[in-house]
PyMOL Python script that loads the backbone (N, CA, C, O; Angstrom):
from pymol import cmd

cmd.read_pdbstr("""\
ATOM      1  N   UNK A   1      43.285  89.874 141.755  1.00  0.00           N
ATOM      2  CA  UNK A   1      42.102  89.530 141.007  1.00  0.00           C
ATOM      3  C   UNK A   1      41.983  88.014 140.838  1.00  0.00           C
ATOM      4  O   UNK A   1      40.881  87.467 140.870  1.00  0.00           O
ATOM      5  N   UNK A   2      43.163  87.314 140.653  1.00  0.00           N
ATOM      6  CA  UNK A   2      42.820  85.856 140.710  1.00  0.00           C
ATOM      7  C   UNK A   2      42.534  85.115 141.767  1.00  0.00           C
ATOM      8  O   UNK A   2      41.905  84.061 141.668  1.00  0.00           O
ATOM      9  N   UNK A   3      43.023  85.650 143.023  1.00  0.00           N
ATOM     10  CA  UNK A   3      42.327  85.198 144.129  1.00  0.00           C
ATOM     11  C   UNK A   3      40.666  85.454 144.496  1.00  0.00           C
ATOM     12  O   UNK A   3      39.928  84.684 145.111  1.00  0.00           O
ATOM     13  N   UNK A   4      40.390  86.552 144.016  1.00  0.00           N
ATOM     14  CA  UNK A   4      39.047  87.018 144.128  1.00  0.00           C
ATOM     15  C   UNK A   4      37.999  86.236 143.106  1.00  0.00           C
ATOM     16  O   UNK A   4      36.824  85.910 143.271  1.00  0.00           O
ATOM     17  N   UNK A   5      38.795  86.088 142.116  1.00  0.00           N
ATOM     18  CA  UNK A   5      37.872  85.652 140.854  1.00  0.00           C
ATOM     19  C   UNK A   5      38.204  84.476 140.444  1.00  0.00           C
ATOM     20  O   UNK A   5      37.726  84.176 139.350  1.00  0.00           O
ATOM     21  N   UNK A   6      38.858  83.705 140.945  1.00  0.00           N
ATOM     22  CA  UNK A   6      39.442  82.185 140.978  1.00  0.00           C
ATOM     23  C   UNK A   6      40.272  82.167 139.956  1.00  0.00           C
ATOM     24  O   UNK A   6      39.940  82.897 139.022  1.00  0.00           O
ATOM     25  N   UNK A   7      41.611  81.341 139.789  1.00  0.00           N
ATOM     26  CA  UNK A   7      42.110  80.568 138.499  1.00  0.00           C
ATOM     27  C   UNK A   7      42.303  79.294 138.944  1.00  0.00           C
ATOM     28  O   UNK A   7      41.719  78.814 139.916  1.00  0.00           O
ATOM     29  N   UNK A   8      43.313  78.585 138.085  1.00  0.00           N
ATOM     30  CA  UNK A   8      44.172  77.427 138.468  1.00  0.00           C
ATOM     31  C   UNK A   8      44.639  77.501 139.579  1.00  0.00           C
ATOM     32  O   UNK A   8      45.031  76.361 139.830  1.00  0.00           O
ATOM     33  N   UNK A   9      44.911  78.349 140.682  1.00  0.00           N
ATOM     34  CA  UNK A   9      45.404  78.149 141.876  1.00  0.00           C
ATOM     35  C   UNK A   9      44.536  77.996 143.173  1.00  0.00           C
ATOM     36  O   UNK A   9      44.815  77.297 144.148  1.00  0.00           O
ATOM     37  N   UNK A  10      43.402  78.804 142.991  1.00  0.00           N
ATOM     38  CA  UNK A  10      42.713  79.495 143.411  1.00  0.00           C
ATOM     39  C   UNK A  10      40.701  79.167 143.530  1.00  0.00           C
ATOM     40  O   UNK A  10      39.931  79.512 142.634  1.00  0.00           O
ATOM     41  N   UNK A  11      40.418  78.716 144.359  1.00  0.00           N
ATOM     42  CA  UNK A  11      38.786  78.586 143.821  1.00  0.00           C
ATOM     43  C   UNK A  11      37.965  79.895 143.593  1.00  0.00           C
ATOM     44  O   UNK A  11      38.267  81.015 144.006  1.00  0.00           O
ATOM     45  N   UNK A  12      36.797  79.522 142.811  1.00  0.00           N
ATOM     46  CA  UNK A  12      36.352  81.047 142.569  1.00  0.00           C
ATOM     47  C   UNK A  12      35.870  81.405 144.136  1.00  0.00           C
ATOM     48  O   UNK A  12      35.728  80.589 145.047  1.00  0.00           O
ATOM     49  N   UNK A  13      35.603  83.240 144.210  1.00  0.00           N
ATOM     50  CA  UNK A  13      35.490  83.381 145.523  1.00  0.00           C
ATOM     51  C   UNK A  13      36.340  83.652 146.520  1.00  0.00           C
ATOM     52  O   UNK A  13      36.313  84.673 147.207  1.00  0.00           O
ATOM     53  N   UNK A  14      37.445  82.350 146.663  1.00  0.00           N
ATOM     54  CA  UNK A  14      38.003  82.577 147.184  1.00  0.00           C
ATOM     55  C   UNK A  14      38.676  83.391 148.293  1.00  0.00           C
ATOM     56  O   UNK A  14      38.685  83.195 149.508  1.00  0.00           O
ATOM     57  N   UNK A  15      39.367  84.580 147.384  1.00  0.00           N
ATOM     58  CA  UNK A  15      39.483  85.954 148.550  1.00  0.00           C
ATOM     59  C   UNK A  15      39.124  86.422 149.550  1.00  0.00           C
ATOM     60  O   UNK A  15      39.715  86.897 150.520  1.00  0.00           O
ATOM     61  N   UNK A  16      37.171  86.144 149.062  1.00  0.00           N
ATOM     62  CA  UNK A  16      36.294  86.479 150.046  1.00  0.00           C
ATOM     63  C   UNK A  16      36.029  85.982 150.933  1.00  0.00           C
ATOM     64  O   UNK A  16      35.703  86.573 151.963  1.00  0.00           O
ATOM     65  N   UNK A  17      36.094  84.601 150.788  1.00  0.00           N
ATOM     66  CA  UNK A  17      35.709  83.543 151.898  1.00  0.00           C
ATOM     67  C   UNK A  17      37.715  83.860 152.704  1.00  0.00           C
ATOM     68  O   UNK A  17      37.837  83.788 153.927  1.00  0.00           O
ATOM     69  N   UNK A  18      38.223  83.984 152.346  1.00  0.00           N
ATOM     70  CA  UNK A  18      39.647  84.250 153.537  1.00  0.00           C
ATOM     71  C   UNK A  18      39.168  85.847 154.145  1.00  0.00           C
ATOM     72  O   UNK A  18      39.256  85.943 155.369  1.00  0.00           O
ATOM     73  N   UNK A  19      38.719  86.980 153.470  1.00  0.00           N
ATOM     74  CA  UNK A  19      38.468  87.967 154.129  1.00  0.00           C
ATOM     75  C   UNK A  19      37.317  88.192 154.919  1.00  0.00           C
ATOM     76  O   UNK A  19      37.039  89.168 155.617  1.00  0.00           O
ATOM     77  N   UNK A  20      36.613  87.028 154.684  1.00  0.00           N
ATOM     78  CA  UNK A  20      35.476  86.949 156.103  1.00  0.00           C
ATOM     79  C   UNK A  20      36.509  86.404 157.176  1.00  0.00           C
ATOM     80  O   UNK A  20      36.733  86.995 158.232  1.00  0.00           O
ATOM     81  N   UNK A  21      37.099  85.244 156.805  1.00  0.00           N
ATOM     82  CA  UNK A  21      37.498  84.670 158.286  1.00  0.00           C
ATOM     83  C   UNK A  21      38.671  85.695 158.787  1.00  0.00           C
ATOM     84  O   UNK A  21      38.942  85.452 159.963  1.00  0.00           O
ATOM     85  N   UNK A  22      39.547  86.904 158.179  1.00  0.00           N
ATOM     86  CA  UNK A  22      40.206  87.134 158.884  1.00  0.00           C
ATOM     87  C   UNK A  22      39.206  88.527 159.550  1.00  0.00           C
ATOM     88  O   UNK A  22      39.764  89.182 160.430  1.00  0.00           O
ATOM     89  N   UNK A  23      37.832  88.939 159.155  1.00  0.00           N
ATOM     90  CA  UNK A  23      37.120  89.729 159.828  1.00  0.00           C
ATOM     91  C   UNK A  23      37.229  89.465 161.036  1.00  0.00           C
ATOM     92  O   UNK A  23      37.906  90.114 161.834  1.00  0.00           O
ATOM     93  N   UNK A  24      36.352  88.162 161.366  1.00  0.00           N
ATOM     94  CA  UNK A  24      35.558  87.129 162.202  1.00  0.00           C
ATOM     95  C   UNK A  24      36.604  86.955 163.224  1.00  0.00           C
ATOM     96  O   UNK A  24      36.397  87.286 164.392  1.00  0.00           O
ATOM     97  N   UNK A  25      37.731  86.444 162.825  1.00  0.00           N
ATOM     98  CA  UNK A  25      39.263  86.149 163.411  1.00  0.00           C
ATOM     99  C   UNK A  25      39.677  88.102 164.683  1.00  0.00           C
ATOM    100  O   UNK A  25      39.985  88.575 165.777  1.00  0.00           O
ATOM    101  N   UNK A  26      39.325  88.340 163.314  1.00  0.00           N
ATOM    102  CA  UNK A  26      39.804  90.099 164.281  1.00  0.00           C
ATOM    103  C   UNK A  26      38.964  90.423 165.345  1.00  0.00           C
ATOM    104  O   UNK A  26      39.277  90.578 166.526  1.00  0.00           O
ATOM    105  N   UNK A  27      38.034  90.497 164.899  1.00  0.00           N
ATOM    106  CA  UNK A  27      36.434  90.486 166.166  1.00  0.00           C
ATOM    107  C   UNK A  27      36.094  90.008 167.273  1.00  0.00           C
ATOM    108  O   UNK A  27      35.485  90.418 168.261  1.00  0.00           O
ATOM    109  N   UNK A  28      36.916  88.433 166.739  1.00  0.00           N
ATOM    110  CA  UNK A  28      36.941  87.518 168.178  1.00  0.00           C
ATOM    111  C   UNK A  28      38.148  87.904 168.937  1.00  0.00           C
ATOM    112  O   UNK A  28      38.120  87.794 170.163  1.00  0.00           O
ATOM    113  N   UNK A  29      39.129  88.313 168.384  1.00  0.00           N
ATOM    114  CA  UNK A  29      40.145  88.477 169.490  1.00  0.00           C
ATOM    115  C   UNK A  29      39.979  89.975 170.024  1.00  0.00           C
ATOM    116  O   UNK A  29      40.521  90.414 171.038  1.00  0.00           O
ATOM    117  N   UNK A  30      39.167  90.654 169.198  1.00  0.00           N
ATOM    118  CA  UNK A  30      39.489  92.390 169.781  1.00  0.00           C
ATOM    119  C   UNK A  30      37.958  92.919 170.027  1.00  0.00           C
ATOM    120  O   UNK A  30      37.268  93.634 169.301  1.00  0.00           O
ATOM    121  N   UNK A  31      37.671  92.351 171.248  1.00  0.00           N
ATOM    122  CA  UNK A  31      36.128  92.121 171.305  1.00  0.00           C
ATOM    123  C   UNK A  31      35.336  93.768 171.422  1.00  0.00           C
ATOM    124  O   UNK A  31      34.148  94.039 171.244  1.00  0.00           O
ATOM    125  N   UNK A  32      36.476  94.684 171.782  1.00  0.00           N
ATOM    126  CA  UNK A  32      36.197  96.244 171.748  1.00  0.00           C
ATOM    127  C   UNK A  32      36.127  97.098 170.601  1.00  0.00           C
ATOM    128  O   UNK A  32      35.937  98.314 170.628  1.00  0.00           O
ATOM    129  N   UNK A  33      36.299  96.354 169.555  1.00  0.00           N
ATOM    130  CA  UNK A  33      36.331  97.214 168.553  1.00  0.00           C
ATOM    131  C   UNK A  33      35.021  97.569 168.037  1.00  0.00           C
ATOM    132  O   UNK A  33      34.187  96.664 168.081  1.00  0.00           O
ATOM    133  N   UNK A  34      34.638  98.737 167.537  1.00  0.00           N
ATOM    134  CA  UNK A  34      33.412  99.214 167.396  1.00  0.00           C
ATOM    135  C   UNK A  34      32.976  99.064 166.159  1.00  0.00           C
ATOM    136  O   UNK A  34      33.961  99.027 165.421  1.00  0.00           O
ATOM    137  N   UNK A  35      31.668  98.923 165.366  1.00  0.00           N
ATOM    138  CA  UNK A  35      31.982  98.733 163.780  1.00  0.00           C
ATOM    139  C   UNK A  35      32.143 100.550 163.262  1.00  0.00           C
ATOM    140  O   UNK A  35      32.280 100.737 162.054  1.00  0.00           O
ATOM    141  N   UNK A  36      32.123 101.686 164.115  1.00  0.00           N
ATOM    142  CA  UNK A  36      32.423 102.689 163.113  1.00  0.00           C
ATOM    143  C   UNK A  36      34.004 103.042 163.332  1.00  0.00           C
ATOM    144  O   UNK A  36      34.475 104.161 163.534  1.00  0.00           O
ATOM    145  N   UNK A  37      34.805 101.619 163.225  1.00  0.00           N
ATOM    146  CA  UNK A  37      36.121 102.386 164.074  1.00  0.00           C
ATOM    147  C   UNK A  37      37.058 101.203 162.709  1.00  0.00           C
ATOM    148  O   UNK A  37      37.913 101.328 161.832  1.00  0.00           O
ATOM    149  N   UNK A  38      36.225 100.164 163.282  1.00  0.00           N
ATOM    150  CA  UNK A  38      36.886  98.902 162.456  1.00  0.00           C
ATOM    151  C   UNK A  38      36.434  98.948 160.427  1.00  0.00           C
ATOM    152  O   UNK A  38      37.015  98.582 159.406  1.00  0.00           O
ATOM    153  N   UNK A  39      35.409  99.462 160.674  1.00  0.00           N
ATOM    154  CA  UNK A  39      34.722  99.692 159.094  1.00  0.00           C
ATOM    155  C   UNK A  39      35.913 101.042 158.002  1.00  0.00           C
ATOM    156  O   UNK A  39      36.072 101.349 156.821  1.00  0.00           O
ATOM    157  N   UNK A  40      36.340 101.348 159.054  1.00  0.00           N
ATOM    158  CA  UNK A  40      37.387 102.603 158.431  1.00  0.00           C
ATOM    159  C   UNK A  40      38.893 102.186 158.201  1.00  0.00           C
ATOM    160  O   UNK A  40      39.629 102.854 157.475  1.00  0.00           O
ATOM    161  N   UNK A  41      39.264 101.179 158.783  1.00  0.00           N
ATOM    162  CA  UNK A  41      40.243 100.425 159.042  1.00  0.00           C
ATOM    163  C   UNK A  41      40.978  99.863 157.564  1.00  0.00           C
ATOM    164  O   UNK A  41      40.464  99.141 156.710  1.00  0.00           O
ATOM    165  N   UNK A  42      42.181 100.382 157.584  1.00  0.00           N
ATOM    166  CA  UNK A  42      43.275  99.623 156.270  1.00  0.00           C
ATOM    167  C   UNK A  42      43.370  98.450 156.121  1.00  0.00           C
ATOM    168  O   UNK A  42      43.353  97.806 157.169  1.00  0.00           O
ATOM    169  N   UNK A  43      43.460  97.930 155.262  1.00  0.00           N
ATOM    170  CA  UNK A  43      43.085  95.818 155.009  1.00  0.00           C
ATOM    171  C   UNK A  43      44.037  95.885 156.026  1.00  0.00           C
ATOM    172  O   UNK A  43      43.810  95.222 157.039  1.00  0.00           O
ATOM    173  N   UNK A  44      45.611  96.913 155.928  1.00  0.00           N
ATOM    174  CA  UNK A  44      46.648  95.989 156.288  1.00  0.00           C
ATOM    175  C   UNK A  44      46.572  95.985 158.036  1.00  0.00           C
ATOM    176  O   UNK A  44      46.795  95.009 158.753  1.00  0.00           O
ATOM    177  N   UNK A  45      46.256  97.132 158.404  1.00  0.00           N
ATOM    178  CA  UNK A  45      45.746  97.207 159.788  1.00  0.00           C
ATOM    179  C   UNK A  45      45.008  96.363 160.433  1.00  0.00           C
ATOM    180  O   UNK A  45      45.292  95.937 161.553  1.00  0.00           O
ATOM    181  N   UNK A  46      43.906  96.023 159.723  1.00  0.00           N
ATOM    182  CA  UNK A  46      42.748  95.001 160.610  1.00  0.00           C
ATOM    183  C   UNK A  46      43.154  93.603 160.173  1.00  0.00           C
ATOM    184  O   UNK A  46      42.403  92.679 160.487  1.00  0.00           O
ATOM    185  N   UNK A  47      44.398  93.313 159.396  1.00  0.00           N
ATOM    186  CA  UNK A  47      44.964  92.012 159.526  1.00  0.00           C
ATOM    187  C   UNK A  47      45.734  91.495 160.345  1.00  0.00           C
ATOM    188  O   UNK A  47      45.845  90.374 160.839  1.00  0.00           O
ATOM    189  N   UNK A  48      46.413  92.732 160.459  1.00  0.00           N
ATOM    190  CA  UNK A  48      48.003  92.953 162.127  1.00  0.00           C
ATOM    191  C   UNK A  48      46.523  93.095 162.872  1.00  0.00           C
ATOM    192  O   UNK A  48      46.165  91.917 162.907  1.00  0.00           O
ATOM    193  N   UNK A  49      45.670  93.721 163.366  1.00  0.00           N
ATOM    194  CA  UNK A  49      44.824  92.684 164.684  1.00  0.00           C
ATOM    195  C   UNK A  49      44.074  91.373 164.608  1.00  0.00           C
ATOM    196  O   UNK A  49      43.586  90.823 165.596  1.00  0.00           O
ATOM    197  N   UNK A  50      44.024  90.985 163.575  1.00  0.00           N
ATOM    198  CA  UNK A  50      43.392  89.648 163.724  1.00  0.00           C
ATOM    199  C   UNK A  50      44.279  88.708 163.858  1.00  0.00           C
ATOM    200  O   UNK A  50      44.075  87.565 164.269  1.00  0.00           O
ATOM    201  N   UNK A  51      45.380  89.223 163.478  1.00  0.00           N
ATOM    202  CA  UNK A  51      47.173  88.102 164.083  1.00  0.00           C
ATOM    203  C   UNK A  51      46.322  86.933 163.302  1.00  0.00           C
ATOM    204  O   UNK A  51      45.749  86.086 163.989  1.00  0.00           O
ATOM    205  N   UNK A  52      46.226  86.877 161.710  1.00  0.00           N
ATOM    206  CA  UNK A  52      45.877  85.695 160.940  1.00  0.00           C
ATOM    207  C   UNK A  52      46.684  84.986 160.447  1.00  0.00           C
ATOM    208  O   UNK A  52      47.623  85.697 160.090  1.00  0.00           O
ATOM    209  N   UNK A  53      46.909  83.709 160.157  1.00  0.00           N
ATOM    210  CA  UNK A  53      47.962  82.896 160.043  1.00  0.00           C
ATOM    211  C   UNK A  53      47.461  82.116 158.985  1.00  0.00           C
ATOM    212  O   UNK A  53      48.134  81.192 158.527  1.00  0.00           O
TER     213      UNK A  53
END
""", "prot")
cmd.dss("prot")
cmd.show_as("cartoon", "prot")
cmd.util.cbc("prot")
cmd.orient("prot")
């Protein structure tokens, strides 16, 4: 929640703006993925394909 909703560490937002880019990140490298395949997909799953760093 503090990543999502900002604190002292954290800007507000935050979260979201990292879980677009590791979308964007996944998409570009796994250019086959379909959105009714990827939309069903476990955070932790579609992070191990976007290999985000």
């Amino acid at each position: 929640m503090k990543i999502i909703f900002g604190s002292i560490y954290y800007p507000i937002w935050g979260g979201y703006s990292v879980g677009y880019d590791i979308l964007i990140t996944a998409l570009k490298k796994n250019k086959n993925l379909k959105a009714d395949y990827w939309t069903n997909l476990k955070a932790i799953n579609f992070s191990r394909k976007s290999k985000y760093k």
